[in-house]
C-alpha positions in Angstrom: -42.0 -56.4 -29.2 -39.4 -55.1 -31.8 -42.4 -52.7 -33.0 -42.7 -51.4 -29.9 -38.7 -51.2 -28.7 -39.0 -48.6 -32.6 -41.8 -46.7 -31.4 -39.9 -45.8 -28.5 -37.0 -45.0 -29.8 -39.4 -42.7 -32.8 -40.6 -40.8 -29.9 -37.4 -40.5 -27.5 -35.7 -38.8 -30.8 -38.8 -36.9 -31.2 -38.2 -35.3 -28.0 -34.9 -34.9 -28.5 -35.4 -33.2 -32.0 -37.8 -31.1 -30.3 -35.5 -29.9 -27.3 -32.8 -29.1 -29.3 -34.9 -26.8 -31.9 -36.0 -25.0 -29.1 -32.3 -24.4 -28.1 -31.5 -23.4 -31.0 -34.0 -20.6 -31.0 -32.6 -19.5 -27.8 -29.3 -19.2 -29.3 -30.7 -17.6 -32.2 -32.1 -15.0 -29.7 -29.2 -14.5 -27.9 -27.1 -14.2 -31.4 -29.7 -11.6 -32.6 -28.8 -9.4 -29.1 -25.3 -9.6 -29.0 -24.2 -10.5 -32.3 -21.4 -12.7 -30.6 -20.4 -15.4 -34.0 -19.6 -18.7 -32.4 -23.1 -18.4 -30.8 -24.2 -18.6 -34.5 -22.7 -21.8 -35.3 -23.6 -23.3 -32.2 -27.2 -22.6 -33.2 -26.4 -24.0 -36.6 -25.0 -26.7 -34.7 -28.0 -27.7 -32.2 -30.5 -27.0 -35.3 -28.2 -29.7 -37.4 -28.8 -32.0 -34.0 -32.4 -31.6 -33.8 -32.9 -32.2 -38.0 -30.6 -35.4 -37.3 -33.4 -36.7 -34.2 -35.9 -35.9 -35.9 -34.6 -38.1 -39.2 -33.6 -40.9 -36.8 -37.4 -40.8 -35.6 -38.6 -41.2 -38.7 -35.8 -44.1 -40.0 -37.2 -45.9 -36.7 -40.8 -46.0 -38.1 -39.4 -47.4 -41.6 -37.9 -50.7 -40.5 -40.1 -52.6 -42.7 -38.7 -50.7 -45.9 -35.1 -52.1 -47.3 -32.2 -50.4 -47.3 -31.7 -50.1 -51.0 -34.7 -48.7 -51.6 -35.1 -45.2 -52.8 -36.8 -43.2 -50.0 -34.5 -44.9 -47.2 -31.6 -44.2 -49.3 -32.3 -40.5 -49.2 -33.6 -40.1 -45.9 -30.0 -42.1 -45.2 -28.5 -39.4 -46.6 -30.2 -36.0 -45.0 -29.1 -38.6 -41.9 -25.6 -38.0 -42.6 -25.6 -34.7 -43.6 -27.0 -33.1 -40.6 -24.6 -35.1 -38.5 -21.9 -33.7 -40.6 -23.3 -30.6 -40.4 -24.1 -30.6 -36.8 -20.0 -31.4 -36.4 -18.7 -28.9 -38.5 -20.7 -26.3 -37.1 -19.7 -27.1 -33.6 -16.0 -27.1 -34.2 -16.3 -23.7 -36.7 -17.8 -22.3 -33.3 -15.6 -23.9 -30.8 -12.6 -22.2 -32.4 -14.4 -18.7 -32.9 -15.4 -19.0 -29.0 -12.0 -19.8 -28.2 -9.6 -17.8 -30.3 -12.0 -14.9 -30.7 -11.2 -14.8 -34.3 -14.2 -14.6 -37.0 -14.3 -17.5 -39.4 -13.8 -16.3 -42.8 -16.9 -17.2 -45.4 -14.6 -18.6 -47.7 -13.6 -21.7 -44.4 -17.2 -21.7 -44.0 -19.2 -22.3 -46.9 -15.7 -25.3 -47.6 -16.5 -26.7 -44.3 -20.2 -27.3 -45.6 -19.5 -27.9 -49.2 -17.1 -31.1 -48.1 -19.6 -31.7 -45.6 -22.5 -32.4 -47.9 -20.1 -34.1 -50.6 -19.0 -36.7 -48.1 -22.3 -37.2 -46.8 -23.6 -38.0 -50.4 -20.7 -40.3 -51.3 -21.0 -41.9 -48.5 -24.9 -42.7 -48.6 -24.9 -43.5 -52.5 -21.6 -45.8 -52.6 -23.1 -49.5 -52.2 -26.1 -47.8 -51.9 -28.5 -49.6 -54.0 -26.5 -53.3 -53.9 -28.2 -55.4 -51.8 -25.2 -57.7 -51.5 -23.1 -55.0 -50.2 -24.3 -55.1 -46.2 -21.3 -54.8 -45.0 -19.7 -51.9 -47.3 -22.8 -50.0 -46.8 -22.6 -50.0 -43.3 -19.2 -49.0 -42.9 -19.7 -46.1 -45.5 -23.0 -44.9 -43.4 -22.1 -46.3 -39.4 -18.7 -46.6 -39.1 -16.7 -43.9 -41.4 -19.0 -40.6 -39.1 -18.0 -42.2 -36.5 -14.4 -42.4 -36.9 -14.9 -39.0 -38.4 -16.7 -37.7 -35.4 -14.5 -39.3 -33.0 -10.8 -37.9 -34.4 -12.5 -34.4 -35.0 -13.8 -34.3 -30.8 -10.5 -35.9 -29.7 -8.9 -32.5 -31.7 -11.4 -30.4 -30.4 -10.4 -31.6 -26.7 -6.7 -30.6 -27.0 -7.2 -27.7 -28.3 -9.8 -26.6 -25.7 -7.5 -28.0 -23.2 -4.6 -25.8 -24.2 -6.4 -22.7 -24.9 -5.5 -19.8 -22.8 -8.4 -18.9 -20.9 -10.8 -21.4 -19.9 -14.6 -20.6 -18.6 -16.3 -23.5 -16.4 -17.8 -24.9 -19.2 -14.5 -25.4 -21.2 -14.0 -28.0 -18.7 -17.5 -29.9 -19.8 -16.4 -29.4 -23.2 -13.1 -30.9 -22.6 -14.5 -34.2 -21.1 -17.3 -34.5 -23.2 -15.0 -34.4 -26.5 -12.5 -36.5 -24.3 -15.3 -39.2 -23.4 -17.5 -38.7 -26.6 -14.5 -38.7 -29.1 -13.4 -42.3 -27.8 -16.7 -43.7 -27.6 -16.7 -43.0 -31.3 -13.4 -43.9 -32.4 -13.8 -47.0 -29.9 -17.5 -47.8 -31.9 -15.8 -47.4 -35.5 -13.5 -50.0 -34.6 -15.6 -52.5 -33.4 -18.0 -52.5 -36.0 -15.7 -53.3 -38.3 -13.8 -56.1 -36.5 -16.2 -56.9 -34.3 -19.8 -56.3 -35.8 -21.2 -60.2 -35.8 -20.5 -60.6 -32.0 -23.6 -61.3 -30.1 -23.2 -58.3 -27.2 -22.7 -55.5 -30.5 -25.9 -54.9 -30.8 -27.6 -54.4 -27.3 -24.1 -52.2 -27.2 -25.4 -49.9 -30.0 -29.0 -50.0 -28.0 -27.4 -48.5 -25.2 -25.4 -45.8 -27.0 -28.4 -44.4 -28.2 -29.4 -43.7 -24.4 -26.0 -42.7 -23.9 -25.3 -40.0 -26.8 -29.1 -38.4 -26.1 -27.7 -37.7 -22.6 -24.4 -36.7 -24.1 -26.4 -34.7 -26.9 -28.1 -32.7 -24.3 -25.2 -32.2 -22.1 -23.6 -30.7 -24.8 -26.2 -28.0 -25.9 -26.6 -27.1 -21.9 -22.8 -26.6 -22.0 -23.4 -24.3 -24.8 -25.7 -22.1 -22.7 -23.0 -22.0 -19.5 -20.0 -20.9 -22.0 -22.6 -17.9 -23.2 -23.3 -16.8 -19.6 -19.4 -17.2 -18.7 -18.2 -15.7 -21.9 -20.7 -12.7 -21.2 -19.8 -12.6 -17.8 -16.0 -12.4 -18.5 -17.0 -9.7 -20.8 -18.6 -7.5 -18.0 -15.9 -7.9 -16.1 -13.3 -7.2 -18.6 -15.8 -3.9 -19.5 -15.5 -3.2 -15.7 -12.1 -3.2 -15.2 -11.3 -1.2 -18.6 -14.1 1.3 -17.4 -11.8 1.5 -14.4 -9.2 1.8 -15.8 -9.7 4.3 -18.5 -11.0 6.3 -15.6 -7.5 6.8 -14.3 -5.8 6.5 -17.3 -5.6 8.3 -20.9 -7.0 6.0 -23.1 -4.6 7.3 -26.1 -1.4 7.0 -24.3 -1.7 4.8 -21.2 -0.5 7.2 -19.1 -2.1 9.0 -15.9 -5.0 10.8 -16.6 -5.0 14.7 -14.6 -7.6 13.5 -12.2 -5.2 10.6 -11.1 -2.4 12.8 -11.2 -4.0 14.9 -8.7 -5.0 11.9 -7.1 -1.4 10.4 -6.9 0.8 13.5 -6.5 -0.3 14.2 -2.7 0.7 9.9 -1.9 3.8 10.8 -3.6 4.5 14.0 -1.7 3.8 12.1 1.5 6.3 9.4 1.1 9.1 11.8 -0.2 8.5 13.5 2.7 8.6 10.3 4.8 11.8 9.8 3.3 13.2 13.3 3.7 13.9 14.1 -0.3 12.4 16.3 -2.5 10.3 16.0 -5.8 10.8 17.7 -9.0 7.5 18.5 -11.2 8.0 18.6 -14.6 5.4 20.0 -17.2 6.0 19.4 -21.1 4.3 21.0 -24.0 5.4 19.5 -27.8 6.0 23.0 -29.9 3.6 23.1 -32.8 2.1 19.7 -32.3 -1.1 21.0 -34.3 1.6 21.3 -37.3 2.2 17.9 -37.1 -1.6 16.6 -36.9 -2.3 18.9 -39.9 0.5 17.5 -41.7 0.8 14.3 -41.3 -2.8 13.3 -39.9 -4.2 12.5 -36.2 -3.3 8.5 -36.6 0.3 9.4 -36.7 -0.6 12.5 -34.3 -2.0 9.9 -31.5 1.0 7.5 -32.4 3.6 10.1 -31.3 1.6 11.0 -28.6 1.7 7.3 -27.3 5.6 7.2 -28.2 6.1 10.0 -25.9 4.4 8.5 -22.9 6.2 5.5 -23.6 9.7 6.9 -23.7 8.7 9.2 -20.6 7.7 5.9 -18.4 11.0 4.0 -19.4 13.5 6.9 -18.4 16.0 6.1 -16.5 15.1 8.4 -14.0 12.6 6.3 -13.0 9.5 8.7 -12.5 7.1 8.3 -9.8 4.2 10.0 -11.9 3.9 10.2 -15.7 0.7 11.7 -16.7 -0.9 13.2 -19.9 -2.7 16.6 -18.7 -3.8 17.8 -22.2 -3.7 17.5 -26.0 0.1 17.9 -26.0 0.8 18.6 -22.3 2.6 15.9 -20.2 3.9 16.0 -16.3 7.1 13.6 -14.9 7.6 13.3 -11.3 10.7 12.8 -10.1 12.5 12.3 -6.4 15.8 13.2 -5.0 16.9 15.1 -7.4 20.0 18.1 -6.4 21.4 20.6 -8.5 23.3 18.5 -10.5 20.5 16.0 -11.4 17.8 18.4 -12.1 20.4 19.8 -15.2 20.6 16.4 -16.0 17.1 15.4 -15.9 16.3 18.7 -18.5 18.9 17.3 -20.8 17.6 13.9 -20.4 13.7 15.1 -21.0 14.1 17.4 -24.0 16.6 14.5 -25.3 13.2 12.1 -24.8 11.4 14.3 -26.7 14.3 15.3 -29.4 14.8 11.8 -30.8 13.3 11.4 -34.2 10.0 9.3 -34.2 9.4 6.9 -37.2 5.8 6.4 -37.9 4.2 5.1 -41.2 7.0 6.2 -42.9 7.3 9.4 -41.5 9.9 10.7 -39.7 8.8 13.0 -37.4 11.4 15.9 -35.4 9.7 17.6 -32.5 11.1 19.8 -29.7 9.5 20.7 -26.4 8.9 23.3 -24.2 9.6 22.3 -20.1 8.5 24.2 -17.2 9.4 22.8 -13.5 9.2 23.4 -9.5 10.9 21.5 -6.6 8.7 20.2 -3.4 9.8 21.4 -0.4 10.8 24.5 -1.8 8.6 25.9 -4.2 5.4 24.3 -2.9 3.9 21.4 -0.7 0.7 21.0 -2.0 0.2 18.7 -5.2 -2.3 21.5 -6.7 0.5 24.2 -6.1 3.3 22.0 -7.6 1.2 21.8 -10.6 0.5 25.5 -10.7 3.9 26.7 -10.4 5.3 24.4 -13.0 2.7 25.8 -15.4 3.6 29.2 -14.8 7.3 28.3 -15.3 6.0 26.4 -18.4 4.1 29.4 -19.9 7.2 32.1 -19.3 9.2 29.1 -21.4 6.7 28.9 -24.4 6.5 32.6 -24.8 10.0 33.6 -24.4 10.5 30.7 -26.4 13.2 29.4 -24.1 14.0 25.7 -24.0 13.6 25.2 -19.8 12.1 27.3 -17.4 12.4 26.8 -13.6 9.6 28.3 -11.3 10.5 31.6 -9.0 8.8 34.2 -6.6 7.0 36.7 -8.9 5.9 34.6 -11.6 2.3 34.6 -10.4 1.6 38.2 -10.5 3.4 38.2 -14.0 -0.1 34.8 -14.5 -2.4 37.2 -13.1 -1.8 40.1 -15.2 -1.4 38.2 -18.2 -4.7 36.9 -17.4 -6.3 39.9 -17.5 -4.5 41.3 -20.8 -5.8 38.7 -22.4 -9.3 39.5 -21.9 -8.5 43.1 -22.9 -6.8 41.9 -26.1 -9.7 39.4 -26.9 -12.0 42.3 -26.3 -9.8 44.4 -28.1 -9.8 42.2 -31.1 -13.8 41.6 -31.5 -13.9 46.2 -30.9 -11.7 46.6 -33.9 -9.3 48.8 -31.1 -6.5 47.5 -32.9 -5.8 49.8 -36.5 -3.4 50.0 -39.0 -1.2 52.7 -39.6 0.6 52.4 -43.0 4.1 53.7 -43.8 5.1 54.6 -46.9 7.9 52.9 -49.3 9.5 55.2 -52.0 10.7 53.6 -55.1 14.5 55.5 -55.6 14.2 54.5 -59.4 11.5 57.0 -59.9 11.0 58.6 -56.6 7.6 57.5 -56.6 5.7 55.8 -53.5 5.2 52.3 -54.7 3.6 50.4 -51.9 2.9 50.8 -48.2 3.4 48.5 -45.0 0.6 48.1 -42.6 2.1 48.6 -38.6 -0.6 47.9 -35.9 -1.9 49.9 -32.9 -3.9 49.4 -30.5 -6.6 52.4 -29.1 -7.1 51.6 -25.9 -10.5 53.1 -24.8 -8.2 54.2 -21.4 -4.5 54.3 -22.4 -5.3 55.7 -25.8 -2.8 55.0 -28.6 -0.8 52.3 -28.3 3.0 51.2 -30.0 3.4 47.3 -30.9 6.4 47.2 -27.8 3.6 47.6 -25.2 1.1 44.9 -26.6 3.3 42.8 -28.5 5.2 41.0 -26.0 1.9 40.3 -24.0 0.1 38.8 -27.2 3.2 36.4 -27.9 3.1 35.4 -24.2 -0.6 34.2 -24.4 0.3 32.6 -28.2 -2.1 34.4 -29.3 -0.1 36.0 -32.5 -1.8 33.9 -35.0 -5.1 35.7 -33.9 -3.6 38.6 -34.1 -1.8 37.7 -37.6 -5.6 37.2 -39.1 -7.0 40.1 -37.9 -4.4 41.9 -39.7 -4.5 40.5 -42.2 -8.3 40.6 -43.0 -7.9 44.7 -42.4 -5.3 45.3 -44.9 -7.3 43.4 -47.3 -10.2 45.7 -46.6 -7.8 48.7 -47.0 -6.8 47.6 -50.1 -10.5 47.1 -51.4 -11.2 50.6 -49.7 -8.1 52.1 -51.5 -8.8 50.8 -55.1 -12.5 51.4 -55.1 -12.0 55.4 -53.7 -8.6 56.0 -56.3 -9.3 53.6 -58.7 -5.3 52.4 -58.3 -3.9 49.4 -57.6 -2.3 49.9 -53.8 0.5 47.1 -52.3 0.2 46.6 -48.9 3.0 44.4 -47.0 1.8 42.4 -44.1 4.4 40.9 -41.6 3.1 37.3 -41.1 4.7 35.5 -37.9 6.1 32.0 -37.7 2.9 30.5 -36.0 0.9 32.1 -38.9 3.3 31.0 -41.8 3.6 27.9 -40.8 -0.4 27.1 -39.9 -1.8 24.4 -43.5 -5.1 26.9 -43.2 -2.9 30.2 -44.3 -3.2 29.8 -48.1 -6.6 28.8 -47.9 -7.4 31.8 -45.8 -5.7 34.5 -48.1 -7.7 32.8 -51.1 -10.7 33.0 -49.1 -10.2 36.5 -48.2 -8.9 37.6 -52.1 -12.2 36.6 -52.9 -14.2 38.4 -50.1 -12.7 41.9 -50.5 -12.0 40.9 -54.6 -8.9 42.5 -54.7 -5.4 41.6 -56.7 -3.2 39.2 -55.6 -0.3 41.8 -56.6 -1.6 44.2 -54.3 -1.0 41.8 -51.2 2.9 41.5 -50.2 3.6 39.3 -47.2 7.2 39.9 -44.7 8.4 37.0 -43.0 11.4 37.1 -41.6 14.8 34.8 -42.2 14.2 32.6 -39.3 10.8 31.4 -40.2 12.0 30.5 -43.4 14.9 28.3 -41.9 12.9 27.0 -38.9 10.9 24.7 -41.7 12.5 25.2 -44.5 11.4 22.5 -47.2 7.4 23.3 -45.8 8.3 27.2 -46.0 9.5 26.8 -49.6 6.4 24.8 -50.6 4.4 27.6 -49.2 6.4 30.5 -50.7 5.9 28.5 -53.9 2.1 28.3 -53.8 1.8 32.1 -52.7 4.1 33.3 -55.8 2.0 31.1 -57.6 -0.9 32.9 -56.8 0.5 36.0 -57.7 0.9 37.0 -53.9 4.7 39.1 -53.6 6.7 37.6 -50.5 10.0 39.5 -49.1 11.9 38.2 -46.2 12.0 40.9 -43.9 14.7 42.1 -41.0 17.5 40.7 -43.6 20.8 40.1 -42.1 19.3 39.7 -38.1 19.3 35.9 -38.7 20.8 32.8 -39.8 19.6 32.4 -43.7 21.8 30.4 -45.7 22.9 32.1 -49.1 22.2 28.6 -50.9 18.6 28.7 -49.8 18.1 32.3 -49.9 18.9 31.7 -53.6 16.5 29.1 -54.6 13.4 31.0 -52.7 11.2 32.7 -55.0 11.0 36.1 -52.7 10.4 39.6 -54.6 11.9 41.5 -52.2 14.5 41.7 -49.2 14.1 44.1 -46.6 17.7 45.3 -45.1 17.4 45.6 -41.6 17.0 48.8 -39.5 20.1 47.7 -37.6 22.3 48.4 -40.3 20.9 51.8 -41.8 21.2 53.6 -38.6 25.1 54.3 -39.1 25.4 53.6 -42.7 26.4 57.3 -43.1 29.1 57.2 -40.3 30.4 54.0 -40.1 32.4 52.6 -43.1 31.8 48.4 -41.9 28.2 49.3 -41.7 28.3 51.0 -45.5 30.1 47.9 -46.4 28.1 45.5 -44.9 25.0 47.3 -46.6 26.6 47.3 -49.5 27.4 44.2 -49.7 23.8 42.6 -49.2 22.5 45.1 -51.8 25.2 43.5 -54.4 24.2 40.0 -52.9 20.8 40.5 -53.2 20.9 41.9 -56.9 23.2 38.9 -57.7 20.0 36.5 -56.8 17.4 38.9 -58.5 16.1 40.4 -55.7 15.0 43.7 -55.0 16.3 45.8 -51.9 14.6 48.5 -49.4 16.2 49.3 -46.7 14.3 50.3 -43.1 14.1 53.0 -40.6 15.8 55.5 -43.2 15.3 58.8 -41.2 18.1 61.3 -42.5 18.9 62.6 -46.1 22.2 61.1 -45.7 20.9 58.1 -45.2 18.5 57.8 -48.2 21.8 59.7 -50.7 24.0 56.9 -49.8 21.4 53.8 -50.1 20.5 55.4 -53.4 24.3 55.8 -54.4 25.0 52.1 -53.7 21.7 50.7 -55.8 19.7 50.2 -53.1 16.2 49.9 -55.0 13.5 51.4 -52.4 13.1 53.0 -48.6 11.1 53.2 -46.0 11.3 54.9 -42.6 10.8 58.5 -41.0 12.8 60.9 -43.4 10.1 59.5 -45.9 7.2 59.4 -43.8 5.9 58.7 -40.0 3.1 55.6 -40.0 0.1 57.1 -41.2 -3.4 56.2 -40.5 -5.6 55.2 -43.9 -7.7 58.3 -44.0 -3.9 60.0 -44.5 -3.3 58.3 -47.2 -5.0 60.8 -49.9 -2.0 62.9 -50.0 0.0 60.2 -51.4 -2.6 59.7 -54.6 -3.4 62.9 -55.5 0.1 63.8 -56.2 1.2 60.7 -57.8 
């Protein structure tokens, strides 16, 4: 009978063992798919379960062989060790499942180390004393199940204050409730209570009861995937959504849900008989601060933007990111007065200093705005009109713009200079013409400075005034910038190879141009292209581009010296330089302004004034030429006061290159 009642149990744990291996390849299946980690100690988990039947099927076949002897001693111990493995591995993946957090190797690998060390001390202590019954079986029947009882009672308040809980939480929750006491409830009363008469048909029937348990809990293992998975979907679904009508950088409206919200907005301002102001922002040289300081803290300020937009105390009913650095607020009932104080307010927003990863970042902005009823009443116009008012502010470089009549003929017309420039540009229509500067010292030319024009195929020759303003509206002066660039460097090559001289050429370089990271790479690249001098390159910027940026225009002034490249600051005395940092710059040359030539020779302050920036400028090594020196007058006084070399039409008109051969042959 007792031979029997073993062979049943051998093959009930067979079964058992069996089941759970083949759950345990599912997982491993499912882990090899989706790569999901608690999935992998589960499987870890089950595969510890199935070892642990299957060992218990065998130790049910061995009940003739004592307990002290070898082989049961170390089948005893691959006993315990796969039920300690089995319960580490489940609560490693409970906690990963729950708290989404991956398990470090280190926790791991300990978990498993202690694991196998207990499961050894346990199994060898009293292990081969005969006389030790009772020590032994508390070591190898009583101590797991304390063990496995605390560790399930843990597991089942912390399940049962997680967070988020998936239908099978709640299975786990009662089983480690109901599973945790059966074994803290067991380790007790085999220790006071082990030679009662009912103990053992008790432990007979928790073997039925923790196979049913057992297989409860690898079943609830496969529910928590499918929830877990299914929760993911969903939470996929509703970001999907949701990045749909949001920008995923900054959280704010994307321009399809702008478009999609404006009109709703529009209807219940006019429900409510007020009106709507649109506001378009662009951040001024946002590129500057991506190339300078990197696109993570480029995408942080971004975000800090739309953050400080959406908590304005003007309470917007639309924020919205339309491009890279473009934004639009939406305001209601705004009058006269608020709309002055809603500018201040926005370019204040956009003004405050913005501390990221140690950076401390100063940006300004450019705002273009319309008013519904007035302007518009379509959500598509609104947006329209407030772009054209924000394209008149960034090329007249004005801080606010509001929309009015006329503005989109002005569009229209730009639209289609801008096609004739970019045509213009890839023809080569656009030419240098070079004016000559005379050295007074020795009354020699000693350099030229390249002017543009454009030949229009139809208008014919073109002056910068009718071109100029057009090219700055469309920001398109940094193309321009390298195209002029790149043809005075060819000039120059042309110029030494026919005369075999060394000819300076001044280029004006514009702030966008100055202040782009690529510039010095450019000019190295294009040194080596035409192989020409770095002396024979001298580049104008004028006062304000210096003290727009001035540490980064230093730095660059610094590296182009260093090259050998001359710089002068051009249209001297126009602007706001301050004589401490005009000092410390490393320029070669400042160029007096036209302004103050025209009536040098009849008005005294004038003389003075010239005077006086020649003496300045000698003070802090620089040399002098004056401009748009077009009377003999004019050049006797400048050369009487020190003034060190001239340029304008007394000396010579602008000149295209083939022209130049005069200048050579008599020099």
């Amino acid at each position: 009978m007792m031979g029997e009642k073993n062979f049943y149990h051998s093959l009930l744990f067979s079964v058992e063992a069996i089941v759970f291996g083949l759950l345990a390849t599912l997982l491993l299946m499912y882990y090899r798919g989706l790569g999901r980690r608690y999935v992998k100690y589960w499987m870890l988990s089950l595969c510890s379960l199935s070892v642990h039947q299957l060992l218990l099927a065998i130790e049910a076949q061995l009940t003739d062989v004592s307990d002290v002897a070898l082989e049961k001693t170390i089948l005893t111990c691959f006993i315990q060790l796969s039920l300690y493995f089995h319960l580490a591995a489940l609560l490693l993946g409970i906690y990963s499942a729950v708290s989404k957090k991956i398990v470090s190797k280190k926790i791991t690998y300990t978990t498993f180390i202690l694991s196998t060390c207990l499961a050894i001390t346990a199994t060898l202590l009293y292990g081969f004393n005969e006389n030790e019954v009772y020590n032994r079986f508390y070591l190898r029947e009583s101590l797991p199940a304390f063990l496995m009882g605390c560790s399930l009672l843990l597991a089942c308040f912390y399940l049962y204050n997680s967070p988020k809980k998936y239908f099978s939480a709640y299975i786990f929750i009662i089983y480690s409730l109901v599973m945790g006491l059966r074994y803290v409830l067991f380790s007790f009363l085999s220790i006071m209570l082990i030679n009662e008469y009912w103990f053992r048909p008790l432990a007979e029937v928790l073997i039925y009861f923790d196979i049913g348990a057992f297989t409860l809990l690898a079943f609830s293992m496969l529910i928590w995937m499918q929830g877990a998975e299914r929760s993911i979907a969903i939470s996929a679904m509703n970001k999907a959504q949701y990045l749909g009508k949001h920008d995923s950088l900054t959280g704010a409206l994307n321009r399809q849900q702008v478009m999609e919200k404006l009109p709703l907005i529009i209807e219940e301002t006019e429900s409510n008989q007020q009106n709507l102001a649109v506001f378009l922002l662009d951040i001024k040289r946002f590129k500057f601060v991506n190339d300078t300081y990197g696109l993570k803290v480029g995408d942080a300020i971004l975000g800090e933007i739309a953050s400080r937009l959406d908590e304005s105390i003007f309470l917007p009913k639309v924020i919205g990111r339309l491009s890279g650095d473009s934004f639009v607020f939406v305001t209601n009932n705004v009058d006269q007065q608020q709309q002055s104080a809603a500018i201040e307010h926005l370019h204040g927003l956009i003004n405050r200093p913005y501390f990221i990863k140690q950076h401390k970042v100063l940006l300004q902005c450019s705002v273009g705005y319309c008013l519904y009823p007035q302007d518009a009443q379509l959500a598509e116009d609104l947006l329209q009109k407030a772009n054209l008012a924000l394209a008149q502010a960034e090329s007249q470089n004005i801080a606010t713009v509001k929309y009015k009549s006329g503005m989109q003929s002005h569009g229209r017309r730009l639209l289609a200079m801008e096609k004739e420039i970019r045509d213009g540009l890839e023809k080569d229509e656009f030419v240098l013409y070079f004016q000559p500067q005379l050295n007074l010292l020795n009354n020699r030319i000693e350099g030229f400075e390249a002017l543009v024009r454009w030949q229009h195929p139809e208008r014919g020759l073109l002056q910068p005034g009718s071109f100029l303003p057009d090219i700055e509206s469309l920001n398109m002066l940094s193309d321009l910038d390298s195209y002029v660039l790149e043809r005075a460097c060819q000039s120059i090559a042309r110029l030494q190879k026919t005369y075999h001289r060394r000819v300076t050429i001044a280029v004006n370089i514009t702030a966008v141009e100055f202040q782009d990271p690529q510039l010095i790479e450019n000019i190295q690249a294009l040194l080596f292209k035409y192989q020409i001098t770095p002396r024979c390159l001298d580049l104008e910027i004028t006062e304000n581009v210096v003290m727009t940026e001035i540490a980064t225009a230093m730095n660059t002034i610094f590296i182009l010296q260093n090259m050998g490249i001359n710089v002068s600051i051009d249209d001297f005395g126009t602007g706001y330089s301050s004589l401490a940092y005009l000092r410390k710059l490393p320029i070669d040359k400042i160029k007096i302004d036209r302004s103050f030539i025209e009536e040098v020779a009849s008005n005294d302050s004038d003389l003075t004034i010239v005077k006086s920036m020649v003496e300045l400028s000698h003070g802090l090594g620089k040399r002098v030429l004056a401009e748009g020196v077009e009377t003999e007058e004019q050049l006797r006084l400048l050369r009487n006061i020190g003034c060190d070399a001239v340029q304008g039409y007394y000396i010579s008109k602008p000149i295209p290159e083939n022209e130049l051969k005069k200048y050579f042959s008599r020099s």
